[in-house]
Residue, then its C-alpha position, 0 to 999 in steps of 0.5 A: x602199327x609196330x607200337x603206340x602209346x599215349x604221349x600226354x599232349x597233341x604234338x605238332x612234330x616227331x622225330x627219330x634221334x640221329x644217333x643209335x647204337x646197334x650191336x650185331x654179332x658182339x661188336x658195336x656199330x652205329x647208324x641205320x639197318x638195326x634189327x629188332x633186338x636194337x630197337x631197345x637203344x633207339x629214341x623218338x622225340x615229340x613236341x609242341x610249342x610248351x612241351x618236349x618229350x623223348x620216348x624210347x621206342x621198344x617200350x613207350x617209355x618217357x626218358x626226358x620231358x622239357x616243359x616250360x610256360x613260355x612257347x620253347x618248340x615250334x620245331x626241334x632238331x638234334x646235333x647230328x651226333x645227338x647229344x644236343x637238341x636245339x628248338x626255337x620259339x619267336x625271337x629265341x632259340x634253345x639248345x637242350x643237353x639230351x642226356x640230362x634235359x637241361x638248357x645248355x643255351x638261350x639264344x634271343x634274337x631281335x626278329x623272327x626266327x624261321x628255321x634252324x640247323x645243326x653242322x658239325x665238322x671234325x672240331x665243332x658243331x655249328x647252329x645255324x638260325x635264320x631269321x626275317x628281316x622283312x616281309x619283302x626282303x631276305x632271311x639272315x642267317x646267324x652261326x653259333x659254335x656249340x662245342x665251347x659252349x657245351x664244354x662250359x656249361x658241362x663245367x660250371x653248369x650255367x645256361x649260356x645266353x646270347x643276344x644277337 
């Protein structure tokens, strides 16, 4: 054991933030292989159906906490950049800016949703939901542009939200 500490609540999942910096000889680098010295840049990220928590590694320290009375999180996931989080309850679907904890989004969809995805491609960053339609037949998959909804909400700080 590198390192414990006591989170508050019994998570249902953990996950390290895609996005790190680690510098090395002076100059910044991104991505896997840090040493020790990095560990102070690096995030985890816990949840539970009410609760999401973001932890910095070197110390325990809680950095965001994300609570609601309603089930928010039967799973997280970040944008491959990390500056999103997306979590998905039911029939809803949210996406967290991780800088400040706030919903960027709120995605509500008529049947269960049963897994998320983030993509990205040189101008956009895409959320995949896929949800049932029936117990026999297939899942349907719903696309959603992230980037313009981002850049509107970081202007005039409204959450965004769809039916689909």
């Amino acid at each position: 054991v590198v390192n414990k500490w006591k989170i508050g609540y019994n998570a249902e999942g953990v996950l390290f933030s895609p996005h790190r910096q680690c510098s090395s000889n002076g100059s910044k680098m991104e991505g896997r292989g840090c040493g020790e010295s990095e560990k102070e840049d690096m995030q985890v990220l816990t949840h539970n159906d009410e609760c999401i928590s973001m932890w910095r590694v070197a110390n325990g320290e809680c950095v965001m906490k994300i609570e609601k009375e309603e089930r928010i999180a039967y799973k997280c996931i970040f944008s491959p950049n990390g500056d999103m989080i997306a979590s998905f309850s039911k029939f809803d679907c949210y996406v967290w800016d991780v800088q400040t904890g706030k919903c960027i989004s709120h995605i509500r969809v008529k049947l269960i949703v049963n897994d998320i995805a983030f993509s990205t491609s040189s101008n956009d960053t895409t959320l995949a939901i896929v949800h049932v339609v029936s117990d026999v037949t297939r899942d349907n998959i719903r696309l959603c542009s992230m980037c313009t909804r981002l850049e509107k909400w970081r202007k005039d700080g409204k959450i965004v939200v769809w039916d689909l």
